[in-house]
C-alpha positions as CSV (number, residue, x, y, z in Angstrom):
1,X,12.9,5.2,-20.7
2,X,13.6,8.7,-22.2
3,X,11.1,11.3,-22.9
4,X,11.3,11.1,-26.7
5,X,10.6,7.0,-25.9
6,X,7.5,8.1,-23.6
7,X,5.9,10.0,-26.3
8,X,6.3,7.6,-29.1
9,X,4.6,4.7,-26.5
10,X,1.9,7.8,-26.0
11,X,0.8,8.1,-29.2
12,X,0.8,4.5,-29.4
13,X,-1.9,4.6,-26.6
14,X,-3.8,7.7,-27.9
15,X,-4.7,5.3,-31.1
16,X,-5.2,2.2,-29.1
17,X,-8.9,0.6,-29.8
18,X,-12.0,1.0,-27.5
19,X,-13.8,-2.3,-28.6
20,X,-13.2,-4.0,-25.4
21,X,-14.8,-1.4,-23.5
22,X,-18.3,-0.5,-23.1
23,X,-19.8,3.1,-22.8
24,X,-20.2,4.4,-19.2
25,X,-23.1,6.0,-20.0
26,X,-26.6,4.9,-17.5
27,X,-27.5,1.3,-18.1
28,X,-25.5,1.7,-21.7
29,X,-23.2,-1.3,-22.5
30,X,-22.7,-0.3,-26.5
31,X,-18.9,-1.2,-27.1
32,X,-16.7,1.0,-29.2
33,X,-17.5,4.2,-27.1
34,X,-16.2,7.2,-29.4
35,X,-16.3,9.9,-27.1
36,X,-14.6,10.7,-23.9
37,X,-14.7,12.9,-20.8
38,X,-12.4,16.1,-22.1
39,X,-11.4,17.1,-18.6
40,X,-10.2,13.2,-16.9
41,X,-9.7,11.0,-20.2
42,X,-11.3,8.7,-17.9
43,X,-14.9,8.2,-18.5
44,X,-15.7,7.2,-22.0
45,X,-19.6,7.4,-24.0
46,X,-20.6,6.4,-27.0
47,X,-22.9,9.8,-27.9
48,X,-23.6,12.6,-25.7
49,X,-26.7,11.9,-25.3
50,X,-25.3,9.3,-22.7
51,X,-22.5,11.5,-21.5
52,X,-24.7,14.2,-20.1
53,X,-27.1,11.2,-18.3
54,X,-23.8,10.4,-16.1
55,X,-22.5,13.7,-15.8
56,X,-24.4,14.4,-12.4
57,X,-22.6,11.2,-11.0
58,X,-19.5,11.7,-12.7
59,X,-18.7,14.7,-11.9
60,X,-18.4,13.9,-8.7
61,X,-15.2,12.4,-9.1
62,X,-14.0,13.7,-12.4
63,X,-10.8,15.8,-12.3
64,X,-9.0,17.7,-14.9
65,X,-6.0,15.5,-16.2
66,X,-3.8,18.8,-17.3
67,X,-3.6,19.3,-13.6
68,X,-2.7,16.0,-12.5
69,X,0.0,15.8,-15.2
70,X,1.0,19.3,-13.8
71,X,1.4,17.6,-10.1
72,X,3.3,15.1,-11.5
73,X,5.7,16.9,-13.9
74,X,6.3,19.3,-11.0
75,X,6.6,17.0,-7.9
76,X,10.0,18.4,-6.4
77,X,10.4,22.0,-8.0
78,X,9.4,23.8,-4.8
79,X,11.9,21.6,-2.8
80,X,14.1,25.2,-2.1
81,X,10.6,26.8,-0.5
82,X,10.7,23.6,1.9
83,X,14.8,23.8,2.8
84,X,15.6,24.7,5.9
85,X,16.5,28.3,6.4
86,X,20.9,28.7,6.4
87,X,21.8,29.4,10.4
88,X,23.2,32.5,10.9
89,X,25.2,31.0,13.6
90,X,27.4,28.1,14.8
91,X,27.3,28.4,18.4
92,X,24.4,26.8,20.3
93,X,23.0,30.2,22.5
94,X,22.3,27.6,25.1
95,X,24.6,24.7,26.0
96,X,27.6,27.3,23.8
97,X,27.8,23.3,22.0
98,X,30.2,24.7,18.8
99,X,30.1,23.4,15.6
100,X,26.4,22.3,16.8
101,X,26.2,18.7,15.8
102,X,22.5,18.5,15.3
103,X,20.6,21.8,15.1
104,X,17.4,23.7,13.9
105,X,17.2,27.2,12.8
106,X,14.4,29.0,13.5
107,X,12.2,29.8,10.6
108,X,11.3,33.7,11.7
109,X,14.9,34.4,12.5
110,X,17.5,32.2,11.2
111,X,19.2,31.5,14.3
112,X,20.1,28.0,14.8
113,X,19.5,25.6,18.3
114,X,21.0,22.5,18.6
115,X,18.3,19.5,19.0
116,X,19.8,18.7,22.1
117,X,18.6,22.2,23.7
118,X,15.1,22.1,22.1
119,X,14.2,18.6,23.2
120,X,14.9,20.0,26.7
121,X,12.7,22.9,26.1
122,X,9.6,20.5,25.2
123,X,10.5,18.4,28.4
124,X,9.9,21.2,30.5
125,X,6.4,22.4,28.6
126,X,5.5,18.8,29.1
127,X,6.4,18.7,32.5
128,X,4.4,22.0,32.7
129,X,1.5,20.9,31.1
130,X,1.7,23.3,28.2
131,X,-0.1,22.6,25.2
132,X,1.7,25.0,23.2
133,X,5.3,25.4,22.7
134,X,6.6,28.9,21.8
135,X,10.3,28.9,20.8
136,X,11.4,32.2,22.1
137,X,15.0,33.1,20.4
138,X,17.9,33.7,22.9
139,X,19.8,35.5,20.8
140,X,17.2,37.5,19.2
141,X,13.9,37.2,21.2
142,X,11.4,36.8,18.2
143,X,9.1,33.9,19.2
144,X,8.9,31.2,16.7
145,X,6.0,31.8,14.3
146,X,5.2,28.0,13.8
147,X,5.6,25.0,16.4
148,X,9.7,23.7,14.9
149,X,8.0,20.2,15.5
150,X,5.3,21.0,13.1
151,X,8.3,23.2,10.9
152,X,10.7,19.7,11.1
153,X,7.5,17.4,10.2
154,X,6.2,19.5,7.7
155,X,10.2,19.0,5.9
156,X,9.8,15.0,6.6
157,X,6.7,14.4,5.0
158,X,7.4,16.5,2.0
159,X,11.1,14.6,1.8
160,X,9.0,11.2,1.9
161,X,6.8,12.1,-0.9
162,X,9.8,12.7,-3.4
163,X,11.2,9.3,-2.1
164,X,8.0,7.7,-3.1
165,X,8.3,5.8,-6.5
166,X,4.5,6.3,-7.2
167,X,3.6,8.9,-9.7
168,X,7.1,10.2,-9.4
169,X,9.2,11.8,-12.1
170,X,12.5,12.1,-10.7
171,X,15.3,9.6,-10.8
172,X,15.8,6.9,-8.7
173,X,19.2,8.6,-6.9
174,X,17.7,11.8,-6.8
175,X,14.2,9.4,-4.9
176,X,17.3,8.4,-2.5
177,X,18.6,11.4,-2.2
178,X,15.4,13.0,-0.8
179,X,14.8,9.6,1.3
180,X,18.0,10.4,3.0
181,X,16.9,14.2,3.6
182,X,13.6,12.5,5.4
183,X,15.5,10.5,7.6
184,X,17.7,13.4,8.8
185,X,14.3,15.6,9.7
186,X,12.9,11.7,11.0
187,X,15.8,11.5,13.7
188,X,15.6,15.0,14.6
189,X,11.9,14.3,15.8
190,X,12.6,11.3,17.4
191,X,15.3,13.3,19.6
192,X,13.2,16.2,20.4
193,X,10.0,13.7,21.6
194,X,12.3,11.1,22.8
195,X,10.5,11.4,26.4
196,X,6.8,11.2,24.3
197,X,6.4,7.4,23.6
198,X,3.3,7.9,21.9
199,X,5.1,10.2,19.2
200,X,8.0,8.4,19.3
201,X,5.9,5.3,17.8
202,X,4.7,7.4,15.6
203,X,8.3,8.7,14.0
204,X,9.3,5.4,14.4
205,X,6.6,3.8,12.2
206,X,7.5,6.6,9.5
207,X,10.9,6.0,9.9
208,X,10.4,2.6,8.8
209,X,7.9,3.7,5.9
210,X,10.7,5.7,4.6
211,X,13.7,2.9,5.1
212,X,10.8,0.2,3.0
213,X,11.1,3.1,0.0
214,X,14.3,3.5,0.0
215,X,14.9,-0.5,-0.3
216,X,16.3,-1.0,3.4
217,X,13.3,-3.3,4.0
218,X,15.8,-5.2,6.7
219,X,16.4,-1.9,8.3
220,X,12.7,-1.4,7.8
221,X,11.6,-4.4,9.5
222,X,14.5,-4.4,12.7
223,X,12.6,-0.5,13.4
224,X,9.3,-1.8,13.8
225,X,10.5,-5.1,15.3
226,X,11.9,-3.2,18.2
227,X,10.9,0.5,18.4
228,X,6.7,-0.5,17.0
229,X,5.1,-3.3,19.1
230,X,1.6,-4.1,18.2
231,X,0.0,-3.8,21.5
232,X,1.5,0.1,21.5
233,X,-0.7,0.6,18.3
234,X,-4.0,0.0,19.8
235,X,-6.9,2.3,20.7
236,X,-8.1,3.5,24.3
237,X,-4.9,2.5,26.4
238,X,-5.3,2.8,29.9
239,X,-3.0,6.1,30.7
240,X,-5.4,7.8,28.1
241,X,-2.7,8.0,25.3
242,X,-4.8,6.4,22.6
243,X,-3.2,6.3,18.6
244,X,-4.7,7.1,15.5
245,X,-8.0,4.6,15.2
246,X,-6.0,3.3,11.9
247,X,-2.6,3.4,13.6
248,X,-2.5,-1.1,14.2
249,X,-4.0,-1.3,10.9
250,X,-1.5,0.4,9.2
251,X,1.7,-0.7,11.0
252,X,0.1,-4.4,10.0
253,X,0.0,-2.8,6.3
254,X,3.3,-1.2,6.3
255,X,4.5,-4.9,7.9
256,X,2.9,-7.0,5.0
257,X,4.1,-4.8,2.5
258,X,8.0,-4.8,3.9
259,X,7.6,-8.6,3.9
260,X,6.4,-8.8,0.4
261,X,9.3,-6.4,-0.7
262,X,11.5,-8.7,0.6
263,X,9.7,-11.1,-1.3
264,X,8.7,-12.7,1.8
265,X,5.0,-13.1,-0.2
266,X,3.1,-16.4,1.9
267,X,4.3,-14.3,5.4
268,X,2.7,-11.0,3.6
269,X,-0.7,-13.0,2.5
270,X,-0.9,-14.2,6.4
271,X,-0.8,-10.6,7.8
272,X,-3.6,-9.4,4.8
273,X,-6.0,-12.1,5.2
274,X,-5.6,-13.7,8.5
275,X,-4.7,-10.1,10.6
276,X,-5.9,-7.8,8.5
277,X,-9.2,-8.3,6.1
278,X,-10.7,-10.1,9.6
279,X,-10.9,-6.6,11.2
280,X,-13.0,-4.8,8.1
281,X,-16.7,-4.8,7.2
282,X,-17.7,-4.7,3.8
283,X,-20.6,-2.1,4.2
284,X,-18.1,0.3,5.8
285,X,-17.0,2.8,3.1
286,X,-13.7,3.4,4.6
287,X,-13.4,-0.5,5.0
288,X,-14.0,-0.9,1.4
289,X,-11.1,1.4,0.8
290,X,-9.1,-0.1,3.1
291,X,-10.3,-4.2,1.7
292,X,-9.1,-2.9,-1.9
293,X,-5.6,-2.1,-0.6
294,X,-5.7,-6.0,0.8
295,X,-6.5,-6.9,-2.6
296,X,-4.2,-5.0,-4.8
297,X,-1.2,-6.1,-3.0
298,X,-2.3,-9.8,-2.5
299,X,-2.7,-10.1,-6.0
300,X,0.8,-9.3,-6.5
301,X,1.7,-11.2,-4.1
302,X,0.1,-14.4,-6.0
303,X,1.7,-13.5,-9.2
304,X,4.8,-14.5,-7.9
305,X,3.8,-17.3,-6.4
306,X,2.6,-18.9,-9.5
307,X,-0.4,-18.3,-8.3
308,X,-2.2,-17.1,-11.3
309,X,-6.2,-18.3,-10.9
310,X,-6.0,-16.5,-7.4
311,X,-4.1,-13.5,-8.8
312,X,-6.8,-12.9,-11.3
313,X,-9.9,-13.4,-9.0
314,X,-8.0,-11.0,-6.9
315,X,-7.5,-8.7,-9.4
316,X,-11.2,-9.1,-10.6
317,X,-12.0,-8.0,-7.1
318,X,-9.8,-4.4,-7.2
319,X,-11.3,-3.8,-10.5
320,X,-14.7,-4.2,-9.6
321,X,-14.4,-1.9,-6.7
322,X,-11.9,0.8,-8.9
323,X,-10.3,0.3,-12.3
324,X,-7.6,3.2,-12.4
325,X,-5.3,1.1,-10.5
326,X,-1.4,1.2,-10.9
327,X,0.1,-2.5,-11.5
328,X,-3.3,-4.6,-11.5
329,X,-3.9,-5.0,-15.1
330,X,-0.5,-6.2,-15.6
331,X,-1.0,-8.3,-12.5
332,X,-3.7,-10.1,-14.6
333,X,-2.7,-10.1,-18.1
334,X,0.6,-11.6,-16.9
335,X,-1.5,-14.4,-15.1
336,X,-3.4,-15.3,-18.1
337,X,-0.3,-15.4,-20.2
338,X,1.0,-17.9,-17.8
339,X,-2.3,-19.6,-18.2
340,X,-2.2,-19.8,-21.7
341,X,-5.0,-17.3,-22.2
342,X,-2.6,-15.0,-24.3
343,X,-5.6,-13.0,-26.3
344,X,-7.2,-12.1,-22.7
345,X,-4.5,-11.3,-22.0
346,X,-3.5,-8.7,-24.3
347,X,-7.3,-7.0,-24.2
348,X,-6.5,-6.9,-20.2
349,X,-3.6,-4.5,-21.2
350,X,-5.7,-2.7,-24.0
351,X,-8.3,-2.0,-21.0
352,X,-5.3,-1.1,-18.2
353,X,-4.0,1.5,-20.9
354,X,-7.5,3.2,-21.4
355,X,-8.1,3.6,-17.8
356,X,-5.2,2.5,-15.6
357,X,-3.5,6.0,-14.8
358,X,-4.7,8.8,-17.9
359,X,-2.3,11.4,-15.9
360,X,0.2,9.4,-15.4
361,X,2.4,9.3,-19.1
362,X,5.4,7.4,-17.7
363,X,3.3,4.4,-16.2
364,X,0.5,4.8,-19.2
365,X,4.0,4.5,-21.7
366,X,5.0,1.0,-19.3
367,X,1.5,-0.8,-19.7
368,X,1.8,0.1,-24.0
369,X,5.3,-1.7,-23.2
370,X,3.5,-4.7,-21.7
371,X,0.6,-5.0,-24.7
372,X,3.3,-4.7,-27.4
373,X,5.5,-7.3,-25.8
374,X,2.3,-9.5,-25.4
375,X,1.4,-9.1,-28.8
376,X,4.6,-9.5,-30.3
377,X,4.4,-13.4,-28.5
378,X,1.2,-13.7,-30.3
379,X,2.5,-12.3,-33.8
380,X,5.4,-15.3,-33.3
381,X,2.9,-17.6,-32.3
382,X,0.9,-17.2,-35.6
383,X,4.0,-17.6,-37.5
């Protein structure tokens, strides 16, 4: 889909019709709502009489649409201010290792150390009990400014954001590309801490995060098979090296969601409602959060199993709980096509492009794809 493609679908969705939404305003359900937040696009009213009764809950969790299309449109332009500085130097001032195979350059300085060299240096702070690891140059002697774990991680996580589909302009090699850059910081890590097996979990698990978006799910799956065992992933271990609280629930996540990539969808449903939703409480906030994320994804997960009643309730359940929800209104206007319910269907899609993802123009451009498709299979019909 080209931009000039995008803005026609666009202006297509500016003009779409509010009937089949009601105003937001307090205990308000007049349909046709005229007016609409001017800052998010996503709270609509039908006078302002009504709008400024909601403002002192809305605002709250209104946000200004320019600057989420701004994120977007910019994701990756400050990619140079995250590249690792050029090493002014071949030759390891350590182990003399020349061409350095594997090497970091210090971000005060420039000078480069091969991984090898720095995972010995945090061996021996480990072994003497230092917190803190200062990286004191041996060619130059400046002491590293920031911690070149925290430097390497910082580069990782950044990498695996532009490898991330989700609200994501770039193009699907360049996605790869910057996958491929994550991985390279990922095994850097995992050499540095390879005596830490609490952070080597850790890198692990995102190692397989990153494989899942780059569409290696078997790769994906193999990492967390043999490097992330459940039982590693749980809180309060006896030698005192507990995980992050969410840690077992998120490695179950990540484990669901490879499997229903792999469009491995019944084992995927197992792991969300027989490992997973057991271990959440409905009155927990967090929980909800987390019970939402169940949903979404298990509704997908019925739409391709022909499952289309459950994909709806499912998708009735997201809804209730959020409605600015990437994929779930397709989720459930596809199901009631399949049902036969092809007029539902296409007001779903009418209510998925009012509110789905107002920032985001490439997916708002998909769902006015999705209605027009839907209502060209109606026009036939009537012929």
């Amino acid at each position: 889909m080209n931009d000039q493609e995008i803005s026609s679908l666009l202006t297509t969705a500016q003009a779409i019709s509010r009937e089949c939404i009601e105003c937001d305003g307090p205990m308000c359900y007049t349909k046709n709502p005229t007016k609409k937040c001017s800052k998010c696009h996503t709270s609509f009213y039908c006078n302002i009489a009504c709008q400024k009764k909601d403002w002192k809950e809305h605002k709250q969790k209104c946000t200004d649409i320019k600057k989420t299309r701004k994120t977007i449109a910019d994701l990756g332009k400050d990619a140079d201010q995250f590249e690792e500085r050029k090493a002014l130097n071949t030759k390891c001032p350590r182990c003399h290792e020349e061409p350095m195979q594997a090497r970091v350059a210090l971000n005060n300085c420039g000078h480069a150390i091969c991984i090898g060299c720095i995972h010995n240096w945090y061996a021996e702070s480990q072994s003497n009990a230092l917190d803190e690891v200062t990286l004191t140059c041996p060619i130059c002697g400046h002491d590293s400014e920031i911690d070149i774990v925290d430097q390497i991680e910082e580069r990782m996580f950044y990498y695996e954001r532009l490898s991330d589909w989700f609200q994501n302009p770039i193009s699907r090699d360049q996605r790869r590309r910057y996958g491929e850059l994550a991985l390279s910081e990922n095994e850097k890590l995992l050499t540095i801490k390879i005596s830490n097996s609490v952070a080597c979990n850790g890198f692990f698990f995102i190692k397989a995060r990153i494989l899942d978006l780059m569409g290696e799910q078997q790769e994906a799956m193999h990492i967390l098979e043999d490097h992330c065992k459940e039982e590693d992933f749980c809180d309060g271990k006896e030698d005192g090296e507990a995980t992050n609280p969410n840690s077992l629930f998120e490695l179950l996540m990540l484990k669901a969601c490879i499997h229903q990539n792999l469009e491995e969808y019944d084992q995927a449903i197992n792991i969300y409602f027989d490992k997973l939703l057991p271990t959440l409480d409905e009155q927990n906030q967090s929980d909800n959060w987390n019970i939402y994320r169940i949903y979404c994804r298990a509704a997908r997960c019925a739409l391709k199993l022909g499952q289309y009643e459950t994909c709806i309730q499912r998708c009735n359940v997201v809804l209730k709980f959020h409605r600015h929800v990437d994929e779930i209104y397709e989720s459930k206007a596809l199901s009631l096509k399949a049902l036969g319910n092809l007029e539902e269907a296409i007001e779903t899609m009418n209510v998925g492009i009012i509110y789905e993802t107002p920032g985001d123009d490439k997916n708002t451009a998909h769902l006015v794809e999705v209605y027009q498709e839907l209502c060209n299979i109606r026009d036939e019909h009537r012929k």
